[in-house]
C-alpha positions in Angstrom: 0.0 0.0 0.0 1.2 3.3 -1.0 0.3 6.1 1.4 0.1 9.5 0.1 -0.6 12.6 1.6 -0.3 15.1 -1.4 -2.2 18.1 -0.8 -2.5 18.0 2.6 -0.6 20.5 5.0 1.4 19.6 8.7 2.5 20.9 11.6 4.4 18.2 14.2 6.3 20.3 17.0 9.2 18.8 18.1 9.6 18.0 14.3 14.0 19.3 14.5 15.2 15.8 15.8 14.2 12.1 16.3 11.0 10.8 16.0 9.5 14.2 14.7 12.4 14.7 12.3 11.8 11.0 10.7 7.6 11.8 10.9 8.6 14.9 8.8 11.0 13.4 6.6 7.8 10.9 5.7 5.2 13.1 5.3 7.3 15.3 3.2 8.3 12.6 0.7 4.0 11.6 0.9 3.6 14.6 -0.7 2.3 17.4 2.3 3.9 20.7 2.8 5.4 20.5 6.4 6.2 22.8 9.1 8.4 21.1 11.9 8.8 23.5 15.1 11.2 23.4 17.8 13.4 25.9 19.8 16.4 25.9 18.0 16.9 27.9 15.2 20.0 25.9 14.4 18.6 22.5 14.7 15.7 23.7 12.9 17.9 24.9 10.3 19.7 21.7 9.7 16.5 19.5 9.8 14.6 21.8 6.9 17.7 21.1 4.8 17.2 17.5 5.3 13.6 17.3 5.0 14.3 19.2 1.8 15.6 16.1 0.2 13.4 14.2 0.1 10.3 16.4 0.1 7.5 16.7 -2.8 6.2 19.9 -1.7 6.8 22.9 0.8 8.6 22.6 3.9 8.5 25.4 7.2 11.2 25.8 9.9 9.2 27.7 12.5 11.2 28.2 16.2 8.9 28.1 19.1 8.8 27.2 22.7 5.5 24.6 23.0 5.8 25.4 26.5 4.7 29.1 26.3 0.9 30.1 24.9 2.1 33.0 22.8 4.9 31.0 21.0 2.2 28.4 19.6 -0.1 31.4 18.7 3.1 32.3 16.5 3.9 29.2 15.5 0.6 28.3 14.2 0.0 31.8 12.7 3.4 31.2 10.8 2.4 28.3 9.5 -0.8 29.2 8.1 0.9 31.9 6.4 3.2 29.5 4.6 0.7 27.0 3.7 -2.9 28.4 3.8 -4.4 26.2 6.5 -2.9 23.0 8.8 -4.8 19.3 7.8 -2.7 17.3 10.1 -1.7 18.4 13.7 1.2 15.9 15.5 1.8 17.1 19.1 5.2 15.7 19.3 7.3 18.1 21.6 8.4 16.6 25.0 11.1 14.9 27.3 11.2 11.9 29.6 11.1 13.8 33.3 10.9 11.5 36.0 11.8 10.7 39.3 10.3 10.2 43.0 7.3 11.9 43.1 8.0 13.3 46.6 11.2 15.1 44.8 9.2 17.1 42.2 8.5 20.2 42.8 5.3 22.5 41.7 7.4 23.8 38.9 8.9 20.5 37.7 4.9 19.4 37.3 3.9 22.9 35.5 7.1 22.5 33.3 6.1 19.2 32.1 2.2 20.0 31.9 2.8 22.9 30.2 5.5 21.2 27.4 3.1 18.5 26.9 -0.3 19.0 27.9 -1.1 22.6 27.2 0.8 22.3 24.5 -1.9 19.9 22.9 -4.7 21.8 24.6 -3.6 24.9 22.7 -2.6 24.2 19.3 -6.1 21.8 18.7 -7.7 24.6 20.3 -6.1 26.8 17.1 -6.7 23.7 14.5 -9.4 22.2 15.2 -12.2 24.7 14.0 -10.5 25.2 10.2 -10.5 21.0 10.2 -13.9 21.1 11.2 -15.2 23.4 8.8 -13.0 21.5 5.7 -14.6 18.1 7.0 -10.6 16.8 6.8 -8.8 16.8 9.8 -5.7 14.2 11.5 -4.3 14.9 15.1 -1.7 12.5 16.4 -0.5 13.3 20.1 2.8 10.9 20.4 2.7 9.8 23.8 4.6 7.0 25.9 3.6 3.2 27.2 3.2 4.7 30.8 0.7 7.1 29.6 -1.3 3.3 30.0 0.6 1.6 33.0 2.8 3.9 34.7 5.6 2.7 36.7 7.6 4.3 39.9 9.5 7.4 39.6 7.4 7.6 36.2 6.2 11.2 37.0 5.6 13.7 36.1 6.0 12.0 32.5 3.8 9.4 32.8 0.8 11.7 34.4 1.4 14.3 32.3 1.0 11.3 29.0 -2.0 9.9 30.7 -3.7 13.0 30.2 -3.0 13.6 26.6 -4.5 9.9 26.1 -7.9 11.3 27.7 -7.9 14.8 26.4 -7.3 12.8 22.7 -10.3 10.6 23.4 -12.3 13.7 24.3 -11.3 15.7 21.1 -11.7 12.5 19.1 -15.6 12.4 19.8 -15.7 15.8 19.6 -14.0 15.5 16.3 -15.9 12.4 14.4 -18.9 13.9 13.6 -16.5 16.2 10.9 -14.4 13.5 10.0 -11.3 15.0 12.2 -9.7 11.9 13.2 -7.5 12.3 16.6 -5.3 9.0 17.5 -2.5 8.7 20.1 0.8 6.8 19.1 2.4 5.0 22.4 6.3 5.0 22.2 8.1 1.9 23.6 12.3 1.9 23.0 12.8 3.4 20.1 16.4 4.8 18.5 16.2 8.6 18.7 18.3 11.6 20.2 16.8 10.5 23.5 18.5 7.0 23.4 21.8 9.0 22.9 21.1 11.1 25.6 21.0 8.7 28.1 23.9 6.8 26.1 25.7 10.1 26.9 24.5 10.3 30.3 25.2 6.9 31.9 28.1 6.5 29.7 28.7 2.5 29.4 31.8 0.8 28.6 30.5 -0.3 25.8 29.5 1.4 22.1 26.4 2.8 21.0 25.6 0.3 18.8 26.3 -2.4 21.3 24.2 -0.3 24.0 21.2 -0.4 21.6 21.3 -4.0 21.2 21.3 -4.8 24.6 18.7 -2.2 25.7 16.9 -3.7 23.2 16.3 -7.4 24.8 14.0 -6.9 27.0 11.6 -5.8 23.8 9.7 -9.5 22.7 10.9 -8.8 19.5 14.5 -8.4 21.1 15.0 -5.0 19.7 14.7 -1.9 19.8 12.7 0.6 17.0 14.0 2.3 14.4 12.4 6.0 14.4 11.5 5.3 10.9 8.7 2.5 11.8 7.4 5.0 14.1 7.1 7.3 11.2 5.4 5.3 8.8 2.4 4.1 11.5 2.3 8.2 11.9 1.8 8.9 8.0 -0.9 6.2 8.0 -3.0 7.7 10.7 -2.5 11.1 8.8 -3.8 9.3 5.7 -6.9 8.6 3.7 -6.4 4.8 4.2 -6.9 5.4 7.7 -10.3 7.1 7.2 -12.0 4.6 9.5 -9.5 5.1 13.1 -10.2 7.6 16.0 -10.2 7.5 19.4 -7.3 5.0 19.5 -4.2 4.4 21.7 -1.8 2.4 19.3 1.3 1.1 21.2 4.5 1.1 18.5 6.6 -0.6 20.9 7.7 -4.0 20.3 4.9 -6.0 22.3 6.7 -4.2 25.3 4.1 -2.5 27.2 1.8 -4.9 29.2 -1.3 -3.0 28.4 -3.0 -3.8 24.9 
């Protein structure tokens, strides 16, 4: 099955690195203009070149902080103005926080609410209406496995995820009666700058490649992801071929999470 997305227009924050980088690099070759958003003008920079590549139509570097209302009011404004309206909405933008919950602070939980969360909140808040009156819409909020089964020292991640999943079920009965489709996509281990972070981070005398393949073995597929497979379950959801899903949490994990 080919998927094509020509003549359609996204936005996926966080769309600079990893799995929003690949998600871009997908939709672009489908065919959509895309805008990827992220903080770094830099990064952005660098990502819009490779997007170019491979891209069909128009590609956007917009830099925004998710975090901050008046950023995404921006963001979305620039986007319009580069592409005439936004079809597909991914809320991608967000960080693994976690630790003991007595440890986190008010701030640590309004920080990760805010990157997350709100961020969702307020660009469907901004989308939703031009998708409803078009009768075409796709939202895809990329969440994690312990938005579903949440372990200890999981927060504020995993609270913050768990919310997404509901506010997309909300959204995606508000949004079926105009065909705007709004899906969740559950990340299990996956390769990505987040992987090389902690690589970084914990720094095992071992090499990255090795480190991968050993994380990877407690997946029942005895792997992990390749940020690419992510992508292409993304540029289904965002399709016509998947004209008949809403209102789903779809793990992309390996078999890993314990909850269906």
């Amino acid at each position: 099955m080919e998927i094509r997305l020509d003549g359609r227009s996204a936005l996926i924050t966080g769309g600079s690195i990893g799995l929003g980088l690949a998600m871009a690099e997908r939709f672009a070759a489908s065919g959509a203009d895309v805008a990827i958003v992220a903080r770094s003008p830099e990064t952005l920079a660098e990502a819009k070149r490779q997007v170019e590549k491979g891209a069909k139509a128009k590609v956007a570097a917009i830099s925004a902080d998710v975090a901050k209302a008046a950023d995404i009011r921006r963001a979305y404004d620039e986007a319009m103005s580069a592409f005439g309206k936004i079809d597909i909405f991914v809320n991608n933008a967000g960080q693994s926080t976690r630790g003991p919950s007595e440890e986190i602070t008010d701030e640590m939980w309004q920080a990760d609410l805010d990157l997350k969360l709100f961020a969702q909140i307020r660009f469907s808040r901004l989308v939703f209406p031009q998708m409803k009156q078009r009768r075409w819409g796709r939202i895809i909020a990329v969440l994690n496995i312990g938005a579903k089964a949440p372990g200890a020292d999981s927060a504020p991640t995993s609270v913050s995820r768990a919310a997404q999943m509901a506010f997309t079920k909300v959204l995606s009965h508000e949004g079926a009666p105009h065909n705007v489709l709004v899906n969740s996509l559950h990340v299990g281990v996956i390769v990505s700058d987040q992987i090389r972070r902690r690589y970084d981070r914990e720094r095992p005398k071992v090499g990255f490649e090795q480190y991968v393949a050993e994380a990877g073995r407690g997946v029942p597929m005895g792997r992990m992801g390749r940020a690419e497979e992510f992508a292409n379950i993304a540029c289904f959801l965002a399709s016509d071929a998947a004209s008949y899903v809403t209102g789903c949490a779809i793990n992309v994990d390996g078999g890993r999470s314990p909850v269906v």
